[in-house]
N, C-alpha and C positions, 0 to 999 in steps of 0.2 A: 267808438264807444265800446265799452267792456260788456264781457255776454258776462252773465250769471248762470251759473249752474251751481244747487245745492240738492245733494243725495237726501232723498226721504229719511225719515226716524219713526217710532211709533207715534212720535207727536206731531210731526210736519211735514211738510209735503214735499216731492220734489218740487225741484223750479229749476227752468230754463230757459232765461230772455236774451233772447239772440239779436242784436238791433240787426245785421247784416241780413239776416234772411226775414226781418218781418214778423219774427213766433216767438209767443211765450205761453209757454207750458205749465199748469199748476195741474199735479197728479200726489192721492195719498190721501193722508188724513191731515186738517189742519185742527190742533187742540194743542197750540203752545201755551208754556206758562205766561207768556207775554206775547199778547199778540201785536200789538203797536209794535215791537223792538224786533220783531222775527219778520214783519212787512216795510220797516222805515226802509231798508235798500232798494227794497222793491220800486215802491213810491216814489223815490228819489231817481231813481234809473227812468220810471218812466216820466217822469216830468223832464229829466236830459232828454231821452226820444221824442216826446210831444213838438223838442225847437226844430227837429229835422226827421218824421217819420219816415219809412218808404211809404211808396203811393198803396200799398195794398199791407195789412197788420192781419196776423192767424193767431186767433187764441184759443190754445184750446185748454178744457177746464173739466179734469175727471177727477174730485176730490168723492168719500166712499164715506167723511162724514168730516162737521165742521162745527167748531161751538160759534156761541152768540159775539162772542168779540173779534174770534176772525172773520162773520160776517159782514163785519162795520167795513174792516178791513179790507177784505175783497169788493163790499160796493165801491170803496175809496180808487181800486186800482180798476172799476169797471166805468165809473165817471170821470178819470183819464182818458180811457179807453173812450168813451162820448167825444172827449172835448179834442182827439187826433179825427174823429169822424166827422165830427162839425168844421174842421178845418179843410175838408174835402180828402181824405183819405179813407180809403175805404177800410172795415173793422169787419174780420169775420168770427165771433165766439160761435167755437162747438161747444157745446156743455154737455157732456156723458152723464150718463146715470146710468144703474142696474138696472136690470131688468126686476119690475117688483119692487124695485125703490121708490114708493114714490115720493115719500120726504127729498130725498135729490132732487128729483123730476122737477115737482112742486116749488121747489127755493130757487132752480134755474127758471121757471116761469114768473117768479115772483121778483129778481133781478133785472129779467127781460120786460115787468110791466113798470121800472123804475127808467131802467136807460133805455134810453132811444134809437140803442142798434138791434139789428134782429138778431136771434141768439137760433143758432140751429141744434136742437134738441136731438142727442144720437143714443141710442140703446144700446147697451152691450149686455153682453152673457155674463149671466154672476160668474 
């Protein structure tokens, strides 16, 4: 399976989903002009991953701000994320936030009261 890595922009995030080690990375800001068309590979990579996970998936998720359509978006790639956990693998999201953010804080507790994995909540220094 092919890794994706895509370099941040002022509009978008890094991303790096690795099937071979189990990790994918969203870091940066997401506020594309389309957000459906900047997440369809994403989406699509991980529904390939869901037919043969590893036993153990790391995601980690240090976005710094995100509009309303890339939210859609990222619950779409976090109830993937459910449906390799329900199949008996295990899913660990960290979800970063600033320190003093709590809009972040708050949207990764509000993801976590939607899906069914536990979401570990880490702080970092502005």
């Amino acid at each position: 399976m092919n890794k994706i890595t895509i370099e941040a922009t002022p509009k978008t995030p890094a991303i790096n989903f690795d099937a071979d080690l189990g990790k994918i990375e969203v870091k940066g800001r997401s506020i594309p002009e389309n957000s459906i068309e900047f997440y369809r590979p994403l989406i699509a990579w991980l529904d390939a991953y869901t037919a043969a996970p590893l036993a153990s998936t790391v995601v980690n998720v240090q976005l710094e701000y995100f509009n309303t359509s890339s939210s859609k978006c990222i619950l779409d790639i976090f109830k993937r994320l459910e449906n390799i956990a329900k199949a008996g693998s295990v899913v660990n999201i960290n979800w970063f936030y600033e320190e003093d953010d709590e809009d972040m804080f708050e949207a990764g507790e509000d993801y976590q009261s939607i899906i069914k994995i536990p979401f570990k909540m880490i702080e970092i220094e502005a």
